[in-house]
N, C-alpha and C positions, 0 to 999 in steps of 0.2 A: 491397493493398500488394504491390509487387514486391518481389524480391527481390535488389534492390542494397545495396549499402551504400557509405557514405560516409565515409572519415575525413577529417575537419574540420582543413584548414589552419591558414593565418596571420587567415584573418578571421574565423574563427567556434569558437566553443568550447560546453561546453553545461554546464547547472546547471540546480537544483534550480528548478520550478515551485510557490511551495506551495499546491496543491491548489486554482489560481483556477480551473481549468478554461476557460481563456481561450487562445485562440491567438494565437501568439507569429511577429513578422516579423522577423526580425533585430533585435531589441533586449534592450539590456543590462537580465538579470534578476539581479540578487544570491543566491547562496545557492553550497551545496557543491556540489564537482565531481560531473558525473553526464553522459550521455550522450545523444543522440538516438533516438530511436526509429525515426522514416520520415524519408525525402527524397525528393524528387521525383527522376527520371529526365532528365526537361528541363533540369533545373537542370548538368546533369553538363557541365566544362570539356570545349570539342574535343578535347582533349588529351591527354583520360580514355585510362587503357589498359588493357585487359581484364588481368584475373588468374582464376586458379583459382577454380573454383563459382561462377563468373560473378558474382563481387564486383568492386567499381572500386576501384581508389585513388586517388585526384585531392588532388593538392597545389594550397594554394590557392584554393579554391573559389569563386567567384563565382557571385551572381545571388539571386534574391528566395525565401526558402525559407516554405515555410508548412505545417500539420498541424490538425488538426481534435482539443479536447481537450472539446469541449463536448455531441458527439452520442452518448448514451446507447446500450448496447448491450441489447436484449431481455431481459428476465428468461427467456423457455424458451432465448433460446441460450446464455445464462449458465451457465442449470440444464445444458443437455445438452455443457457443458462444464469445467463445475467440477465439479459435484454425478456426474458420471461419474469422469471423474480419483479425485475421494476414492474408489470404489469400486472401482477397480483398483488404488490403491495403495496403498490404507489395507487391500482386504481385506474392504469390507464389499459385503452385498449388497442393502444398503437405503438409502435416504436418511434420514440422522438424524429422530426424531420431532422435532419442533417440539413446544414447549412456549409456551404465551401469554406477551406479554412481562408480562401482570399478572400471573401467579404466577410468574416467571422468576425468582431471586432470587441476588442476586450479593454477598459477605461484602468487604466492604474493612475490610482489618485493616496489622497489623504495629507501626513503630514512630511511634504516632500516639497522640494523644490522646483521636479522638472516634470511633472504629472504628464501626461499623454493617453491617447487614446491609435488606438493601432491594432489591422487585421493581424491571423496569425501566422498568415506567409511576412508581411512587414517584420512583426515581431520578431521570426525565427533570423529575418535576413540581418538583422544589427545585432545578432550574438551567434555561438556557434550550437548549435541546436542539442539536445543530450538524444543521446540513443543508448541503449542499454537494454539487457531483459530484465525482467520485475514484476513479480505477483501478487495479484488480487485476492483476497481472499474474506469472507463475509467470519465476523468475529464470532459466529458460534456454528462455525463448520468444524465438524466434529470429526476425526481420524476415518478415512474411508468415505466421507461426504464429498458431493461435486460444486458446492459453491467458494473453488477457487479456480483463478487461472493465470497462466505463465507466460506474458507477449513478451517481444520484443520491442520496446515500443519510443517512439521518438515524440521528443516535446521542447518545449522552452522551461528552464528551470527559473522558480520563483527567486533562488538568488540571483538571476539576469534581471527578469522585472524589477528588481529593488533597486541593483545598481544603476540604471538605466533613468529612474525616477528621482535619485539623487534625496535619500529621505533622511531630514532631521538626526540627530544624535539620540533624542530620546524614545525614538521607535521602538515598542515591544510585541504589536501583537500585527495580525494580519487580518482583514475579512474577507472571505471570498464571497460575492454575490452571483448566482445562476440566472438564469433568462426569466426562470417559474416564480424566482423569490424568495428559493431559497439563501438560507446563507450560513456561513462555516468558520467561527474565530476561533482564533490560535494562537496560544506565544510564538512570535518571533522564530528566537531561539532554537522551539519545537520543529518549526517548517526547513528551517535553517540547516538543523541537523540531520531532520531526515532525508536529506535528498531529495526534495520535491519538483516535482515538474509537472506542469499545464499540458497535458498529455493532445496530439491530435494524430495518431497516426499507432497501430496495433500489428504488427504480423506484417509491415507493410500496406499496410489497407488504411482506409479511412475508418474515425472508430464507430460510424454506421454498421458497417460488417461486422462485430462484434460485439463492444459494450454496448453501445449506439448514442444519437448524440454526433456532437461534431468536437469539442474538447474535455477533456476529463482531470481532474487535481489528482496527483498519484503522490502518497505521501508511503517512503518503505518504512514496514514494519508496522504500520496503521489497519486497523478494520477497513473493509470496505465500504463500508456507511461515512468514513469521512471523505471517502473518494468523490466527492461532490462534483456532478456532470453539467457540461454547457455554462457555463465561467462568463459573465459579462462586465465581471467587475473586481479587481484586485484592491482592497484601500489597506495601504499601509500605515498606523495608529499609533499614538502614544495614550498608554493606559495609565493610569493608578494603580495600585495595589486593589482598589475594592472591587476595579471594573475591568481586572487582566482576563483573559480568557482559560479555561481548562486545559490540560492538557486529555485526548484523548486514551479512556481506559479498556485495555484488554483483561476481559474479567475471565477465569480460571472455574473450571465446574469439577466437580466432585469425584474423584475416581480415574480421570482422564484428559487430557491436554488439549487446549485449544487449539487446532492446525494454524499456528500461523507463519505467514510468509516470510522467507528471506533473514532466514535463523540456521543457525551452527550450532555444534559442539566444542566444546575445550577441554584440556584435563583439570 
């Protein structure tokens, strides 16, 4: 990938892909606003005029644009690029132990009826499992940066966990709890629509061999800071207005587009 960037005139705009993993030629995809990832250089109008850090700005844009959402990234460059990251900035100096997803065991509770606690082979075998490709990618991975990546990856999707628990009418938000203490609340709605799944499996492998860890939240269209790893605890909530949780934001920097995942064009 170079390192141009493009903002998108009168013909073209960009939005949500949900997780086909399908590449897109100029056509209208339905969903919320979001941005491009790559452009090709070819495509760029005569007209184009150089700016600063060797970004273009071209109004107008014409020509045939295309990107690759389908070709999977390695699990060791994965690993020697996620699984590094967490250890400079999380502070640790190991890659988390893996634990089998058969004794892995994950508590869905809150304001539900049928609460349970259950490994994530249990979990997988009383729904039909998602597989799918769908990319990671760290919210200020800048055009031509390597902190994204592209599995193919198999999980239990969190609209199974809910039906499964039988939750209340007034349910809005969701918390996810990790093993370490972290934890990650969400509208509803938010987790609802993006497609979400409790990820245990990457490239065919366990996700040791690449993110690392034994399960991982994969939210499309989301930074990878909300991809919260090693999941112990799903509670599904009814909130107020004062104490809903945020939706998370992809924030936008100056001259150039944020690479994020699993995005189109349209006219």
């Amino acid at each position: 990938m170079n390192n141009t960037a493009i903002k998108i005139g009168a013909i073209a705009s960009a939005s949500i892909l949900a997780g086909t993993g399908a590449a897109a030629v100029l056509q209208g995809v339905a969903g919320t606003h979001a941005v491009m990832p790559m452009l090709p250089t070819t495509a760029l109008a005569q007209e184009s005029t150089e700016v600063a850090s060797a970004y273009v700005d071209v109004a107008n844009v014409q020509g045939i644009f295309s990107f690759d959402q389908i070709t999977t990234t390695p699990n060791e460059q994965i690993a020697g690029t996620f699984r590094k990251a967490t250890s400079i900035l999380c502070g640790s100096n190991a890659a988390p132990r893996a634990v089998s997803v058969d004794k892995w065991q994950v508590e869905v509770t809150g304001d539900v009826t049928s609460g349970y606690t259950a490994t994530l082979t249990e979990a997988a075998k009383s729904t039909a499992p998602v597989s799918r490709i769908s990319t990671c990618s760290c919210r200020n991975n800048l055009p031509g940066g390597t902190a994204i990546a592209t599995a193919q990856i198999e999980g239990i999707a969190v609209a199974d966990l809910l039906s499964q628990a039988a939750p209340s009418d007034d349910v809005n938000a969701v918390i996810f709890s990790a093993s370490d203490g972290a934890q990650l609340a969400l509208p509803l709605d938010y987790v609802l629509d993006h497609a979400s799944v409790l990820v245990y499996s990457a490239n065919g492998a366990a996700l040791d061999e690449s993110f690392g860890g034994t399960n991982q939240l994969w939210i499309e269209g989301a930074a990878g800071q909300s991809f919260l790893r090693d999941i112990v605890k799903v509670e599904f909530v009814a909130c107020d207005e004062a104490s809903m949780p945020q939706v998370p934001e992809m924030i936008e920097t100056d001259l150039q587009y944020v690479n994020r995942p699993n995005v189109s064009i349209q006219r």
